[in-house]
GUSE-726859 format. One record per residue (C-alpha): x, y, z. Coordinates in Angstrom, 2 decimals, decimal comma. Last residue first. Example, Ala and Ser with C-alpha at 12.3 -4.5 7.8 and 13.67 -1.06 7.14 Angstrom:
site x=13,67&y=-1,06&z=7,14
site x=12,30&y=-4,50&z=7,80
This chain:
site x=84,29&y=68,56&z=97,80
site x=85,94&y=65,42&z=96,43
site x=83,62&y=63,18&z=95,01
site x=84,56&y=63,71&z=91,13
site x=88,12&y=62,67&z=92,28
site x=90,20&y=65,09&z=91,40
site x=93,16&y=64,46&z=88,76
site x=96,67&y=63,90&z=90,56
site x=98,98&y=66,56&z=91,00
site x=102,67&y=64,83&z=93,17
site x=104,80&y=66,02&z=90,62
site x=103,63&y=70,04&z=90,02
site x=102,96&y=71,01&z=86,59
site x=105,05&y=72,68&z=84,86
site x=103,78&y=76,57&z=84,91
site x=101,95&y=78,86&z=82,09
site x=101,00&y=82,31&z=81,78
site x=98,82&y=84,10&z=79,65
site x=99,02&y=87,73&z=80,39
site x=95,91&y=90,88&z=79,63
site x=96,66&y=94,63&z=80,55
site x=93,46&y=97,29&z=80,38
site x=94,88&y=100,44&z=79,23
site x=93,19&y=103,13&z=82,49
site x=91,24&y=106,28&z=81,81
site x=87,98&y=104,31&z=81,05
site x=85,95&y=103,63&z=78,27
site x=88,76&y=102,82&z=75,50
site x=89,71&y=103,61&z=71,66
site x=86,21&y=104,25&z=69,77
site x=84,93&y=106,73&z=72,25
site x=87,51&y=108,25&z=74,55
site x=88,33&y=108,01&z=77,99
site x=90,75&y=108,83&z=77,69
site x=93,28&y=111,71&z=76,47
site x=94,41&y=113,49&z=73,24
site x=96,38&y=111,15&z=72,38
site x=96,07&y=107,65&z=73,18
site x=96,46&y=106,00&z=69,47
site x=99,59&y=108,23&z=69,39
site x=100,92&y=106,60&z=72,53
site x=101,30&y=103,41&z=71,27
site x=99,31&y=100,81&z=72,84
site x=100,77&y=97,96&z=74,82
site x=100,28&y=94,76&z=73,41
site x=98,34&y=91,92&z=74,89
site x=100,45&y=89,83&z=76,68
site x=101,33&y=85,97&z=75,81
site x=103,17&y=83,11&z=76,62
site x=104,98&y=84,15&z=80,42
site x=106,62&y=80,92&z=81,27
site x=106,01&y=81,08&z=85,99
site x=108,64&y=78,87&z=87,57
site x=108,04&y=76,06&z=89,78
site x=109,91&y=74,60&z=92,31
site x=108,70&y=76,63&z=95,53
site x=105,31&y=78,42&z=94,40
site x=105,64&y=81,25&z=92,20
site x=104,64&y=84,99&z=93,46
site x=102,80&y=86,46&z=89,60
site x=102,38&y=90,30&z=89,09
site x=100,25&y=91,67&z=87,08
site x=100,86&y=95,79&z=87,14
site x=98,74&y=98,75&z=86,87
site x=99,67&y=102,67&z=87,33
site x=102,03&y=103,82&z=84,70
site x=101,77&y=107,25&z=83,35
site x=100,62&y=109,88&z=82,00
site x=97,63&y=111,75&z=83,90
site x=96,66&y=115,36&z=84,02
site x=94,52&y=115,22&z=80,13
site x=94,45&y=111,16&z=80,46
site x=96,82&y=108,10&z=79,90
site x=96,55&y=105,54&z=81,99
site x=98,91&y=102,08&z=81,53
site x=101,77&y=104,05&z=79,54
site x=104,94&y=102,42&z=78,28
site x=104,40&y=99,19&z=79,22
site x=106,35&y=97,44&z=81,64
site x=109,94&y=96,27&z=80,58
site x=112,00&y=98,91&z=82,12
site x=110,88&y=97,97&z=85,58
site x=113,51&y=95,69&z=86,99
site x=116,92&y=97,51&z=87,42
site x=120,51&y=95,78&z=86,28
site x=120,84&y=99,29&z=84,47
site x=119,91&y=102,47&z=85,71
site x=116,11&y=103,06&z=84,65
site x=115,41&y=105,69&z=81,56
site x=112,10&y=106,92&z=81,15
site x=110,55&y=106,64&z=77,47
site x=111,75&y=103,48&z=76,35
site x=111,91&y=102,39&z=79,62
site x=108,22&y=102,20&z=80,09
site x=107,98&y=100,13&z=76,86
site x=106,44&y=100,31&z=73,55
site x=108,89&y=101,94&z=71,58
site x=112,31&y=100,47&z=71,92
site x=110,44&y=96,94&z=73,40
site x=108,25&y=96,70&z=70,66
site x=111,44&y=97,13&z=68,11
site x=113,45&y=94,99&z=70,15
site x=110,88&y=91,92&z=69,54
site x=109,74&y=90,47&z=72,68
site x=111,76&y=88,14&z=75,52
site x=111,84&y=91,32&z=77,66
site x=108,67&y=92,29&z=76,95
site x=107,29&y=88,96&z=79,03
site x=109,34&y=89,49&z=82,36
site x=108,47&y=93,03&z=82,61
site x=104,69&y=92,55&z=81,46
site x=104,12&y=89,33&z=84,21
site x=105,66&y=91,38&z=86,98
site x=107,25&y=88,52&z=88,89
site x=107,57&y=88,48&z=92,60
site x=110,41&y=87,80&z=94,78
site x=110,42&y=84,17&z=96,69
site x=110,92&y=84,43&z=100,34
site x=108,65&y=86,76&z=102,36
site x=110,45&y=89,55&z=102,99
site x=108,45&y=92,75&z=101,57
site x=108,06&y=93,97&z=105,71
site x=111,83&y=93,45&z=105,99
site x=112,58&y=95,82&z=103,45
site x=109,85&y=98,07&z=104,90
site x=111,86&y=97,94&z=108,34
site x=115,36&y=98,75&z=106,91
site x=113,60&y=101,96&z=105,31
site x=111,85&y=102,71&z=108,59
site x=108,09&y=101,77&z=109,14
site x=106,16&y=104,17&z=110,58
site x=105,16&y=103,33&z=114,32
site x=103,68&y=106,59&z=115,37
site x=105,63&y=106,57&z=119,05
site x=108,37&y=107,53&z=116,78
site x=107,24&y=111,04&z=115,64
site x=105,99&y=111,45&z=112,34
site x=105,91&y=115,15&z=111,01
site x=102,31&y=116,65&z=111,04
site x=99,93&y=116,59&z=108,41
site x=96,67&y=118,84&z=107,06
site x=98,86&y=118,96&z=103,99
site x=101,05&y=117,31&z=101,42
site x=102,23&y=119,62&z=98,39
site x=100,29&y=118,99&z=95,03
site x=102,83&y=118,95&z=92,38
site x=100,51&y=115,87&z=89,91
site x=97,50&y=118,82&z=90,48
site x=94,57&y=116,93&z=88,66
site x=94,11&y=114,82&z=91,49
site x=92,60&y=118,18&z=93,55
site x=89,86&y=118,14&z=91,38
site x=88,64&y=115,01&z=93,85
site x=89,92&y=111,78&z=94,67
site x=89,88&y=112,47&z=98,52
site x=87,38&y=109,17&z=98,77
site x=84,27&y=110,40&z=99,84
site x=84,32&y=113,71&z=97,32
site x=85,96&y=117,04&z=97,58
site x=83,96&y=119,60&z=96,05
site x=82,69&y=122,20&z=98,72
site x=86,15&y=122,12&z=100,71
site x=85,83&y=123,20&z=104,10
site x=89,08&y=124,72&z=105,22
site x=91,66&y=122,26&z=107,21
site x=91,36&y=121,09&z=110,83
site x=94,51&y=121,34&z=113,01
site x=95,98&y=117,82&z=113,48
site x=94,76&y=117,06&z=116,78
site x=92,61&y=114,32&z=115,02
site x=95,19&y=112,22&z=114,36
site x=95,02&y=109,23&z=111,60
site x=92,88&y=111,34&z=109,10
site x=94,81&y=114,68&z=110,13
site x=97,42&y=112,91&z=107,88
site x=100,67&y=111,40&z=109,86
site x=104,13&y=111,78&z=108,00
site x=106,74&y=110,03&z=106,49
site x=106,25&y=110,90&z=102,85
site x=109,16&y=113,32&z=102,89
site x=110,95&y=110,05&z=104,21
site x=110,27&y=107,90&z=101,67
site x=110,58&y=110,49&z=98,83
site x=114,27&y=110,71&z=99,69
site x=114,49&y=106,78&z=100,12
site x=113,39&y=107,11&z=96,27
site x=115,90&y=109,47&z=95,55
site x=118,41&y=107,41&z=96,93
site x=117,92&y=104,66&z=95,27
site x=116,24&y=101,84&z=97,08
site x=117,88&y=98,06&z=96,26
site x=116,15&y=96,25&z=93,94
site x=114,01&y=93,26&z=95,39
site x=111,01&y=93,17&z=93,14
site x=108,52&y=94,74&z=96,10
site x=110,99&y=96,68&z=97,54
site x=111,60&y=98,16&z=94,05
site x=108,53&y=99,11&z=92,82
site x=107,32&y=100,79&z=96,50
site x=110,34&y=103,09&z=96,06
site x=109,27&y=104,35&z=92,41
site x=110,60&y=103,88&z=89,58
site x=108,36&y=101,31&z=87,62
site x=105,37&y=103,49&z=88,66
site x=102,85&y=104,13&z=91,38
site x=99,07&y=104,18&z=91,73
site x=99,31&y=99,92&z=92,50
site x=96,20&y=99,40&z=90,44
site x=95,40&y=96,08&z=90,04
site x=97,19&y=92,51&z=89,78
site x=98,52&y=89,99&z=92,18
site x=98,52&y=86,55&z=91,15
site x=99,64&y=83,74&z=93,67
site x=100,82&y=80,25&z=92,21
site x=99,40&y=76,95&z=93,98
site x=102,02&y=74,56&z=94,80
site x=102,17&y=75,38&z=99,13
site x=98,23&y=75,11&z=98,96
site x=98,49&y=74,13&z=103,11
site x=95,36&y=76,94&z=103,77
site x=97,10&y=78,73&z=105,99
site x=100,31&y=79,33&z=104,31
site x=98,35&y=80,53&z=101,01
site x=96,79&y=83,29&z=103,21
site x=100,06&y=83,79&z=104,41
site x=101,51&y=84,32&z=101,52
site x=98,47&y=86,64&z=100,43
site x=98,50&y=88,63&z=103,45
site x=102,36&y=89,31&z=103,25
site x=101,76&y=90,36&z=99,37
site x=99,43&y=92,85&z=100,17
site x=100,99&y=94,30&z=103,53
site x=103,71&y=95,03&z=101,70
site x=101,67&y=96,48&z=98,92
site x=100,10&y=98,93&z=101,66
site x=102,94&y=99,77&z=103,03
site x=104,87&y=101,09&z=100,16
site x=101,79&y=102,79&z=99,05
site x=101,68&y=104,77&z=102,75
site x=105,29&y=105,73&z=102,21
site x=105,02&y=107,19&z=98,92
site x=101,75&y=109,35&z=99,80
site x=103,62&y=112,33&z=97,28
site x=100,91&y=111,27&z=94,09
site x=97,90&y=110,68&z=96,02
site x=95,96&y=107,77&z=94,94
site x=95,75&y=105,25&z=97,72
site x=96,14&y=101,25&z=96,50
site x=93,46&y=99,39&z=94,49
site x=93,38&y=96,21&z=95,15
site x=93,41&y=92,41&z=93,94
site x=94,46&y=89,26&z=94,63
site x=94,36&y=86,12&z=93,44
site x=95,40&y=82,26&z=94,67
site x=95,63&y=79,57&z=92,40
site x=94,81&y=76,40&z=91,67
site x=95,61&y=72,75&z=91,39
site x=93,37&y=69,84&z=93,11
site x=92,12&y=68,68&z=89,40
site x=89,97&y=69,78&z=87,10
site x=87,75&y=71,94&z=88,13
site x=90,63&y=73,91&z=89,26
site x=90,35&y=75,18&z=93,00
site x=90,53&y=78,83&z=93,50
site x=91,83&y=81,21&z=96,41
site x=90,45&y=84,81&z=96,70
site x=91,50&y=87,96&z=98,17
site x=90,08&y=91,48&z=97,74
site x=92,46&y=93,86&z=99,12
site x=90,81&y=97,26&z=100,68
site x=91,56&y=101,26&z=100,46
site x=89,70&y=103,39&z=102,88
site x=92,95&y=105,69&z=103,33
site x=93,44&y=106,49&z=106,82
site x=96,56&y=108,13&z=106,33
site x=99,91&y=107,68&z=107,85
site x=100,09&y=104,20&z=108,93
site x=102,63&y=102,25&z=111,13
site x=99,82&y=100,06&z=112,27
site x=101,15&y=98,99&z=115,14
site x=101,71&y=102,22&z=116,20
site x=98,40&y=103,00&z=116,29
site x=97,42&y=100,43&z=118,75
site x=99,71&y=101,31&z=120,85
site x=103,64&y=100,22&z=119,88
site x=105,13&y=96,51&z=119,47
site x=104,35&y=93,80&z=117,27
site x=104,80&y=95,40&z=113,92
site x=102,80&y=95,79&z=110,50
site x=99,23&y=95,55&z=111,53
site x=96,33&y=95,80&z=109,44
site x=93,34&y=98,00&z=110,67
site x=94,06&y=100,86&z=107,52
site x=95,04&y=97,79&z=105,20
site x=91,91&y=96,41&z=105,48
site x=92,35&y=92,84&z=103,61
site x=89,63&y=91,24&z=103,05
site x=89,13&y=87,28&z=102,31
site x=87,59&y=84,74&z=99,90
site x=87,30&y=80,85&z=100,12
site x=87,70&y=77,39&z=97,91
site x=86,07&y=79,33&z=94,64
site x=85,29&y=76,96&z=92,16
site x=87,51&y=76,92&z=88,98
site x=87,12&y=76,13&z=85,21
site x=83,29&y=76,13&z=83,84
site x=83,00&y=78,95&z=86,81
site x=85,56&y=81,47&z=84,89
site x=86,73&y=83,78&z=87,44
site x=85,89&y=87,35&z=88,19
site x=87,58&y=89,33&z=90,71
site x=85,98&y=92,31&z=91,78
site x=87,43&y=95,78&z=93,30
site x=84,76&y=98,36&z=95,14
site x=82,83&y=101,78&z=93,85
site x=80,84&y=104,08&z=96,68
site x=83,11&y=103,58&z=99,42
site x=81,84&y=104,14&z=102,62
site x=83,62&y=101,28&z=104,01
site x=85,75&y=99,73&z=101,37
site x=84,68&y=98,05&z=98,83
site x=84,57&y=93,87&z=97,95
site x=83,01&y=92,01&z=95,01
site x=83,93&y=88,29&z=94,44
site x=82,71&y=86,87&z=91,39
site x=81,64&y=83,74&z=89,10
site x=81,87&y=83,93&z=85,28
site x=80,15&y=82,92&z=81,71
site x=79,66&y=85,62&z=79,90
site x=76,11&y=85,90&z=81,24
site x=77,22&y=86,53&z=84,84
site x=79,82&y=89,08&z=84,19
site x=77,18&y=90,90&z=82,17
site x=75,01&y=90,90&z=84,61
site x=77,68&y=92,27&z=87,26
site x=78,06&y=95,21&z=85,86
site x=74,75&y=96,49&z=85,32
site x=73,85&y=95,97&z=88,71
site x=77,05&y=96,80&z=89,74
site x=76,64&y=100,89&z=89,15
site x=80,41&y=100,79&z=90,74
site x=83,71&y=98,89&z=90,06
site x=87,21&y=101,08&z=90,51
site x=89,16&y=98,04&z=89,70
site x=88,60&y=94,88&z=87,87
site x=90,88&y=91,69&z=88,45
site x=89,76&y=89,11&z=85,69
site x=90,25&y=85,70&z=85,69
site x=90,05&y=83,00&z=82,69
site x=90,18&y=85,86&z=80,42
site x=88,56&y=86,03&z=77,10
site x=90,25&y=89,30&z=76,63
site x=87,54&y=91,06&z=74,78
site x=84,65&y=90,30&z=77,35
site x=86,55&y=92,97&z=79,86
site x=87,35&y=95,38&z=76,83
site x=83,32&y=95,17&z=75,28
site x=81,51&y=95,53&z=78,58
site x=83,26&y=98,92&z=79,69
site x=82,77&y=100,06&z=75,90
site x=79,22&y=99,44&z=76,19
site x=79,28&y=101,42&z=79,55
site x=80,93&y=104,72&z=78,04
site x=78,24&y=106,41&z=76,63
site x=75,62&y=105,56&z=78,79
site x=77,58&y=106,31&z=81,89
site x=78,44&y=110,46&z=80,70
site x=82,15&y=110,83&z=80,29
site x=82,63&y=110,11&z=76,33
site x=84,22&y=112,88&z=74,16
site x=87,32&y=112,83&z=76,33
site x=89,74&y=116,41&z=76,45
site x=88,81&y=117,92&z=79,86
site x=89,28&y=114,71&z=81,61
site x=89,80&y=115,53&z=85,37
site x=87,59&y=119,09&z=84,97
site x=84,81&y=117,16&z=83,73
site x=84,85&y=114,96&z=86,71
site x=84,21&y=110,86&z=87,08
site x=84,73&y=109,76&z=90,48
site x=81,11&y=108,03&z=90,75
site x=81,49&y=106,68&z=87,09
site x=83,75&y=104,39&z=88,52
site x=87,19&y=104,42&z=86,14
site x=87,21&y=100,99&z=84,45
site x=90,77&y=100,02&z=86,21
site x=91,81&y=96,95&z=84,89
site x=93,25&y=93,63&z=85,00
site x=93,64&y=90,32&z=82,92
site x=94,54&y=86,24&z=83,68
site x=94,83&y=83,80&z=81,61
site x=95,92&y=80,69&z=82,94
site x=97,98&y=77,74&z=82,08
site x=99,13&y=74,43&z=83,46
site x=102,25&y=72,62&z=81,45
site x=101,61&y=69,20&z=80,35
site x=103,22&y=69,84&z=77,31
site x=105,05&y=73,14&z=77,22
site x=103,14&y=76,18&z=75,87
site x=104,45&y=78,52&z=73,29
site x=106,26&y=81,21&z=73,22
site x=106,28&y=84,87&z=73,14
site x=102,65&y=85,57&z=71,41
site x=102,11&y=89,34&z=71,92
site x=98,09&y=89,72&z=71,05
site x=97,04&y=92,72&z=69,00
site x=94,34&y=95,11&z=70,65
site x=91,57&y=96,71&z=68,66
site x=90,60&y=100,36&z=69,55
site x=86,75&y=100,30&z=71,14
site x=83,44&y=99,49&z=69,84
site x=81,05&y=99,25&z=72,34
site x=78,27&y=101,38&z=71,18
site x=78,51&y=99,99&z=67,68
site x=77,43&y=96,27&z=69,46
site x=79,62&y=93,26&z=67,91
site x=81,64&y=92,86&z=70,73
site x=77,90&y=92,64&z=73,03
site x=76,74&y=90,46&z=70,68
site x=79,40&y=88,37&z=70,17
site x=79,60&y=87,68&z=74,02
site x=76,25&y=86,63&z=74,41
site x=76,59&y=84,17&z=71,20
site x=79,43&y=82,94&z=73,40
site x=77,36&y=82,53&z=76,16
site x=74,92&y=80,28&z=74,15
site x=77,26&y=77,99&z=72,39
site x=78,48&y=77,35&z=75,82
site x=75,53&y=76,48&z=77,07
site x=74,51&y=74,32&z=73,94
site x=77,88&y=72,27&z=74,52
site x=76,77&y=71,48&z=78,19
site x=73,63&y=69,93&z=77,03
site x=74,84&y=68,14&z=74,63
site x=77,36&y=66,89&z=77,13
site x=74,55&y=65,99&z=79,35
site x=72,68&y=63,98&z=76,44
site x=76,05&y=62,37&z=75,88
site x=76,37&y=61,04&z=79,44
site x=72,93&y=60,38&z=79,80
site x=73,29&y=57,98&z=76,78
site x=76,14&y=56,36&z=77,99
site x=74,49&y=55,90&z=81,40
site x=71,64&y=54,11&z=79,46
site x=68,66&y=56,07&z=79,55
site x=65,08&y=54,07&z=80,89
site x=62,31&y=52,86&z=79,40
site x=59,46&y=52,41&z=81,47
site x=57,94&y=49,08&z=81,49
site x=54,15&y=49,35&z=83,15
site x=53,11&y=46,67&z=80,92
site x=49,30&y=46,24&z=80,35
């Protein structure tokens, strides 16, 4: 008898694989109907800004952030006016506005009861990095689609241990008023593709309102971290995106260091009233009242106060280390100026979404300033108005970031009275959504399949 086993031509392996590979996708994208199509998770519709279109051969990515309010911070008193606080009511709705952009990353914020999260994430089709701070109880994640990029390597960045001079004790070397908690999550990915990629970051910088110092640090720190994280790992063509929630707005000093504007003087004002070191960085700080209600991170009742004075701090001395106006410039000096994705991209827009739907349509920035092209609103709440979350793109020498594409801003009346709210948006925070596009570099070559 013959023993003759017939065997697949690699053609036919090929194809059977693709077949394969086709079902999969069929599969997750029945997953992601489902969830759109739940009632629970029905939220307000979001029209996509197309600005212009893709060059050939150009490399694109889309790329979306948000802050989906951890239900561990979540307070009646904060949001006196949603309908939809409790976990179960809001979690569909979570599900639905991440799985709506189709992103090829995502940079979430505010993260927490991950082992409902993270399913999802997994079934729609993406890998991810989670990182929290210590003791935190909700973290950041970026998520990145694993049919298009493997993950090369992933970092933290503590800003409260980071150093930003060379001199001083060890706590002068940090230059830091307030031990904060707050954490970058870094990552760098490969294309599938080819050797391209890019590197992300994410974070969620300290919340209180009058901290303008400490926020200014901590985003210099950010995009110094990233650079050199790009530095050391010889990627000199791959973009950097930086997206999350920065807590402060378009005008603020942190704004424009980090775009190059010059400070006004009322931001240097707010600079140096924000000079100061929190009983959290020295201990002979006298000790204030026990508070029964405060919470792990400081993000308490107290964050419904937008006037709230500083206190339990002393005046900075010199042997502290803060960073002086001249000194923060230098800190944001890494070369190439970054590129809000939302202030580049409404420029080019219809007038009429740029009279209504922008920040400076509502708050007027001296002219020649960067900022008056970010939406009008990014959280919108009860206490809250204002804008809070930012993609921001650092270009590689010789290549220039085309913004196609933003999903548009909401209007304010489909906001009022407040999120969260059911049928318009689970969490406090607008989600913001850019695809972006760059010439490829000259000397990218497709990746061997051997490569590692």
């Amino acid at each position: 008898m013959s023993t003759n086993r017939y065997e697949l031509t690699p053609e036919q392996l090929a194809l059977a694989e693709a077949r394969k590979l086709k079902k999969l996708e069929r599969e997750k994208e029945q997953v992601k109907n489902a969830r759109q199509n739940d009632p629970r998770g029905r939220i307000l519709e979001r029209r996509w800004l197309r600005l212009q279109s893709s060059a050939e051969g150009a490399q694109s990515v889309k790329v979306m952030t948000w802050n989906m309010l951890a239900q561990t911070l979540v307070r009646r008193e904060l949001f006196p006016e949603s309908d939809c606080l409790k976990a179960s009511q809001r979690e569909h709705m979570l599900y639905t506005e991440i799985l709506s952009h189709r992103a090829d990353i995502c940079c979430l914020q505010e993260v927490d009861r991950t082992e409902k999260v993270f399913p999802v994430l997994g079934e729609a089709g993406y890998s991810f990095v989670f990182k929290a701070g210590p003791r935190k109880k909700h973290g950041s994640v970026i998520a990145f689609s694993k049919d298009k990029f493997e993950l090369v390597e992933d970092r933290q960045v503590f800003y409260d241990e980071t150093d930003v001079r060379q001199d001083g004790d060890e706590r002068g070397r940090k230059g830091s008023s307030f031990f904060t908690k707050n954490i970058a999550n870094l990552v760098a990915l490969r294309r599938r593709d080819s050797d391209e990629g890019f590197f992300v970051g994410t974070t969620h910088l300290f919340w209180h309102p009058r901290y303008t110092y400490e926020r200014a640090r901590q985003i210099g720190i950010l995009f110094r971290e990233i650079t050199r994280f790009r530095e050391e790992l010889a990627k000199p063509s791959w973009p950097c995106l930086v997206a999350g929630d920065f807590n402060f707005q378009p005008d603020d000093a942190a704004y424009a260091l980090l775009v190059g504007d010059p400070l006004l003087p009322a931001q240097r004002a707010a600079l140096q009233f924000s000079r100061v070191v929190h009983r959290s960085r020295d201990p002979s700080v006298p000790a204030p009242a026990p508070k029964a209600d405060a919470d792990e991170d400081g993000e308490d009742g107290s964050e419904g106060d937008p006037d709230r004075v500083i206190t339990n701090a002393r005046a900075a001395v010199p042997s502290d280390g803060l960073l002086s106006d001249d000194e923060l410039a230098a800190l944001f000096a890494w070369g190439t100026r970054p590129v809000s994705a939302y202030d580049a991209g409404l420029r080019t827009a219809d007038r009429g979404v740029r009279d209504t739907l922008a920040f400076g349509s509502r708050v007027p920035l001296p002219e020649g300033r960067r900022g008056a092209c970010e939406p009008a609103w990014t959280s919108y709440t009860h206490y809250w108005k204002t804008v809070l979350d930012y993609i921001f793109v650092l270009d590689p020498p010789d290549r220039q970031v085309s913004v196609l594409g933003l999903a548009e801003p909401f209007p304010e009346e489909k906001l009022v009275p407040g999120l969260p709210r059911k049928g318009v948006c689970g969490s406090d925070h607008i989600s913001l959504s850019a695809e972006l596009a760059w010439d490829a570099p000259t000397h990218a070559e497709p990746r061997s399949t051997c490569d590692p």
